[in-house]
C-alpha positions as CSV (number, residue, x, y, z in Angstrom):
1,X,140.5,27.9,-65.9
2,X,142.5,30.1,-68.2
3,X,139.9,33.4,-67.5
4,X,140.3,32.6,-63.6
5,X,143.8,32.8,-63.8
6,X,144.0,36.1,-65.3
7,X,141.3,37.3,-63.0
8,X,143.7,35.9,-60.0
9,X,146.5,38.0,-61.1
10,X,144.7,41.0,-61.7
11,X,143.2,40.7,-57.7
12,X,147.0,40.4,-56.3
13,X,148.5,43.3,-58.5
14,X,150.4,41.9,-60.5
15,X,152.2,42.7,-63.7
16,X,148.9,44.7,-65.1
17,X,147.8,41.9,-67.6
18,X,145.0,43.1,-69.7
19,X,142.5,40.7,-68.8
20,X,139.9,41.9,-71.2
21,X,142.3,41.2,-73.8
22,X,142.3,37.8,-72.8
23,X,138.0,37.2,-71.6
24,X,137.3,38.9,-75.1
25,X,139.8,37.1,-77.7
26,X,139.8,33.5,-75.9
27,X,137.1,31.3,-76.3
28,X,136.7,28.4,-73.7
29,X,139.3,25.9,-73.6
30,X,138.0,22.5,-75.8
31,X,138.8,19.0,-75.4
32,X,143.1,19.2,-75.1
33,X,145.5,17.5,-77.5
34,X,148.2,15.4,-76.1
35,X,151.2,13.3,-77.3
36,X,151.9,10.5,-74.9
37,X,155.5,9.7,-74.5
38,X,156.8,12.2,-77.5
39,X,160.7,11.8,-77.1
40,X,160.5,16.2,-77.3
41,X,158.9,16.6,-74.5
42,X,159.1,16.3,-70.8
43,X,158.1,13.3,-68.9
44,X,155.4,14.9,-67.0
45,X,152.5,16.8,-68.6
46,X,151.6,19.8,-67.0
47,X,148.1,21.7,-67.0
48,X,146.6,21.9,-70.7
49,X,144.7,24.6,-71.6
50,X,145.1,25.0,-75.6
51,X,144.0,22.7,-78.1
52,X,143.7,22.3,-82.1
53,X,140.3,24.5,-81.8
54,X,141.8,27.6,-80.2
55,X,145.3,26.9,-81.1
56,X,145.6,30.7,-82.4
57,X,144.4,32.3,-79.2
58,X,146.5,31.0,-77.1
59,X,149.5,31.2,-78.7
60,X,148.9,35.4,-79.2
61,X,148.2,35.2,-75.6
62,X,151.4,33.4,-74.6
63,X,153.3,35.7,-76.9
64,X,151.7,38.7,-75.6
65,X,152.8,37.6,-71.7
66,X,156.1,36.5,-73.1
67,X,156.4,40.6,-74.6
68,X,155.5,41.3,-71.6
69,X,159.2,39.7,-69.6
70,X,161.0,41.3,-72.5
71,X,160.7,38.6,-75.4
72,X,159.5,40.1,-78.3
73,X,160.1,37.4,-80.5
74,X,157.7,35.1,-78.7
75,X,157.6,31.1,-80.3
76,X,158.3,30.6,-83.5
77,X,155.7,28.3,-84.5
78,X,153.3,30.0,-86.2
79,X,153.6,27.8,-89.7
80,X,153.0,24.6,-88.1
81,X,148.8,24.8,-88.1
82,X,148.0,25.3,-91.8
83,X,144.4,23.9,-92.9
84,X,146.5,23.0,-96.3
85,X,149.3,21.0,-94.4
86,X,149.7,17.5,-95.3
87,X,148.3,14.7,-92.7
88,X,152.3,14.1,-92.1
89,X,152.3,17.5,-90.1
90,X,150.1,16.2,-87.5
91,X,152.7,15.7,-84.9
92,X,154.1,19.0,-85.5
93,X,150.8,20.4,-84.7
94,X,150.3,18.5,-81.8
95,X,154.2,19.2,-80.7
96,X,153.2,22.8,-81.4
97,X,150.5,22.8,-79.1
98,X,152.2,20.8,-76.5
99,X,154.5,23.4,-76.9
100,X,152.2,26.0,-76.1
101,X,150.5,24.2,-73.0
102,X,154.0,24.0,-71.3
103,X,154.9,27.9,-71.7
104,X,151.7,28.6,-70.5
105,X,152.1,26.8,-67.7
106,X,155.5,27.6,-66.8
107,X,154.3,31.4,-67.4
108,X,151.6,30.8,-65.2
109,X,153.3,29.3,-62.3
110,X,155.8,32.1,-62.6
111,X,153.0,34.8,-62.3
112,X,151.7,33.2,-59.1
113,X,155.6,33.1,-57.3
114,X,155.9,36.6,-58.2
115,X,152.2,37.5,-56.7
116,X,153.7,35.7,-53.9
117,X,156.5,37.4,-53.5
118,X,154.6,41.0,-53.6
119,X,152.1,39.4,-50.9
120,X,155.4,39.1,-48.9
121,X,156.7,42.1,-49.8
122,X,153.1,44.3,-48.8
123,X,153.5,42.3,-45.0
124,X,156.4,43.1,-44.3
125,X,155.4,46.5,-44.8
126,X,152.7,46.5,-42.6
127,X,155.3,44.6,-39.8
128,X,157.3,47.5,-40.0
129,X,154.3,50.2,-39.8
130,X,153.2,48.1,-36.2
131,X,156.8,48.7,-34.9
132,X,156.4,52.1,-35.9
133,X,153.6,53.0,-34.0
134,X,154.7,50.7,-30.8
135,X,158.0,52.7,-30.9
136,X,155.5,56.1,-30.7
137,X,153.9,54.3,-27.8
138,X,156.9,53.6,-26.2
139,X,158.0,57.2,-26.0
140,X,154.5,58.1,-25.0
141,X,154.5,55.8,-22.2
142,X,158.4,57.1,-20.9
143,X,157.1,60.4,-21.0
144,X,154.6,59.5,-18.6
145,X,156.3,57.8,-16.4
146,X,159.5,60.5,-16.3
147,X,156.2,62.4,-15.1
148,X,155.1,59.9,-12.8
149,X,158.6,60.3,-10.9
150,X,158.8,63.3,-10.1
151,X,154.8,63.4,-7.8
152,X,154.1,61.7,-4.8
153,X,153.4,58.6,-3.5
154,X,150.1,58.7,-5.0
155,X,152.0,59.3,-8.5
156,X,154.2,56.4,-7.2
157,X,151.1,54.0,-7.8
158,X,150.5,55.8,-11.2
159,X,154.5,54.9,-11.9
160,X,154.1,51.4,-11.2
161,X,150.9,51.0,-13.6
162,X,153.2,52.7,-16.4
163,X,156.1,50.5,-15.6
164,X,154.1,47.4,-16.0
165,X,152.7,48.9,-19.0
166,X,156.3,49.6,-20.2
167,X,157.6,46.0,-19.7
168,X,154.5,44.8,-21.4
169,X,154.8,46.9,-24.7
170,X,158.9,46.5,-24.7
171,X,157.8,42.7,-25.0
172,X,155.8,43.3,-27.3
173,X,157.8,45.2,-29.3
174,X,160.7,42.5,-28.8
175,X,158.4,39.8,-30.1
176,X,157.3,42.4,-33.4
177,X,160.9,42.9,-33.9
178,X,162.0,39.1,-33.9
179,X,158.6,37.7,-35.7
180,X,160.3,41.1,-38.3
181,X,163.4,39.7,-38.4
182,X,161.5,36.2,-39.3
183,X,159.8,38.0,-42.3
184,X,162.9,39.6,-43.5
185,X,164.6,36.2,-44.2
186,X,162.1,34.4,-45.0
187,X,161.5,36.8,-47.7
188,X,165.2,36.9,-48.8
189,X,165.4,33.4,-49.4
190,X,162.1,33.4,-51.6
191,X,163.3,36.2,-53.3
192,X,166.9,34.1,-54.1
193,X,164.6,30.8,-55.0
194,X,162.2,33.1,-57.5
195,X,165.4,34.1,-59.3
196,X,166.7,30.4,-59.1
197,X,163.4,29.7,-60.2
198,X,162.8,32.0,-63.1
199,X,165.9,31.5,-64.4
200,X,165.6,27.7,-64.9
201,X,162.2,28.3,-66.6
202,X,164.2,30.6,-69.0
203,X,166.3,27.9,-69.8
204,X,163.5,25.4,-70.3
205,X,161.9,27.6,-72.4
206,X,164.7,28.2,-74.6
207,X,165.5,24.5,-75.1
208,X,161.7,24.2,-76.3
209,X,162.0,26.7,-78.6
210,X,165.1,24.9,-80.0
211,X,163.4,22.0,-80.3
212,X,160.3,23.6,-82.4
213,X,163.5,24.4,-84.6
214,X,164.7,21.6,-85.3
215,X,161.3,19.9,-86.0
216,X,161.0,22.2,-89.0
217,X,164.8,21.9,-90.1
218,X,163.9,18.0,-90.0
219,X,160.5,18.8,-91.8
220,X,161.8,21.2,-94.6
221,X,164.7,18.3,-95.1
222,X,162.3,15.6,-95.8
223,X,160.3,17.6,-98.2
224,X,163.8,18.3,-99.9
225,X,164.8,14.5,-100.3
226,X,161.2,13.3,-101.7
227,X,161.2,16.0,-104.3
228,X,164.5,14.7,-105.7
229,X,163.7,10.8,-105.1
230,X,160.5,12.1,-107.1
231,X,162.4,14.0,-109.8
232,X,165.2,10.8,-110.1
233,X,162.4,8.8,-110.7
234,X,160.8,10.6,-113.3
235,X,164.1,10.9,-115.5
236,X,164.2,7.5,-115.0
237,X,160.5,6.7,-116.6
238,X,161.6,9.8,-119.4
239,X,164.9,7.8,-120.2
240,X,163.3,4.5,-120.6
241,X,160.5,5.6,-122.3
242,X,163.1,7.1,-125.0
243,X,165.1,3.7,-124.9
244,X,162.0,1.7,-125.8
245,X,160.8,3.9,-128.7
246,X,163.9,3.6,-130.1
247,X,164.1,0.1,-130.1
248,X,160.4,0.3,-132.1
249,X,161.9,2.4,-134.8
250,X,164.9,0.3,-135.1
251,X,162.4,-2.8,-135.6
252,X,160.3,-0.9,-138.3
């Protein structure tokens, strides 16, 4: 799935995403990891591609797409998979890759509008090219019949053909320019959704990153408290160990 989307983009034209970068450095997606009902993350689960077995791959690949829209920074997540982790820092690595499932879908769904929107943009080129060449036609065809006036009756026969003619190619034209007209909306109100749309996905993405944050602030504060409950606890043992010693010596 993930090699097939690449391969889509690169048919449309889009954004020039390396996709040997991608068929080389990715193995095939394994079995996903998911966290049902995680208060962090949306209700509805989009398409999962990465999981704990080729974690690393896809979050260089979501980084590298995310370079690619100007964020160099890409997610800050890299120190949540650690072989020597603790089992406690399993549901940051599952949050991680949740994580990473979510921008890759939201990046991918993003690619495909803007393929769309170039689709759009390439037929309403080619609209415009057709009412070019009926507007030569339509000057070929008055010339004709300015020439067509000016014979005889037989010509007048040869003026009614090209009138007919005329009338037909003036409808079509008509019809070109409306069904143009059609295009030209249609394609300013995708255009106004797209940015609608990219900018929400901006936003979503930036209140995932915020929460990867604050999973390690939480994270780095829990290791914090259970080192000093562990050093409290060892002056403790240290103080009464000293007490009862020198009860013995007093009893001697």
């Amino acid at each position: 799935m993930f090699n097939s989307y690449f391969d889509d983009l690169d048919r449309d034209g889009d954004l020039g995403v390396d996709n040997d970068f991608y068929t080389t450095h990715l193995s095939k997606p394994q079995q996903p990891s998911t966290i049902a009902n995680h208060p962090c993350l949306p209700s509805s689960t989009p398409t999962e591609y990465c999981s704990k077995n080729n974690y690393k791959e896809y979050l260089d690949a979501v980084n590298a797409k995310l370079n690619l829209y100007g964020n160099r920074a890409g997610l800050p997540i890299h120190p949540l998979v650690d072989s020597t982790s603790p089992p406690s820092s399993s549901l940051l690595e599952e949050t991680g890759i949740a994580v990473i499932n979510i921008v890759y879908d939201l990046l991918h769904k993003l690619d495909l509008e803007r393929s769309k929107h170039q689709r759009t943009s390439d037929e309403n080129d080619r609209h415009k090219e057709e009412i070019n060449q009926l507007h030569e036609r339509l000057e070929g065809v008055e010339g004709e019949l300015d020439e067509a006036r000016s014979n005889s009756a037989h010509s007048s026969r040869v003026t009614e053909s090209v009138r007919k003619e005329l009338i037909s190619l003036k409808q079509d034209s008509k019809a070109q320019k409306e069904n143009l007209n059609r295009q030209i909306a249609s394609l300013s109100s995708r255009e106004t959704q797209f940015k609608h749309e990219a900018n929400r996905k901006e936003r979503q993405i930036e209140q995932l990153k915020e929460r990867v944050r604050a999973n390690q602030v939480g994270k780095n504060r829990n290791e914090k408290q259970s080192m000093v409950l562990l050093s409290s606890l060892m002056e403790k043992e240290i103080d009464e160990a000293r007490r009862e010693g020198g009860a013995q010596r007093g009893a001697s």
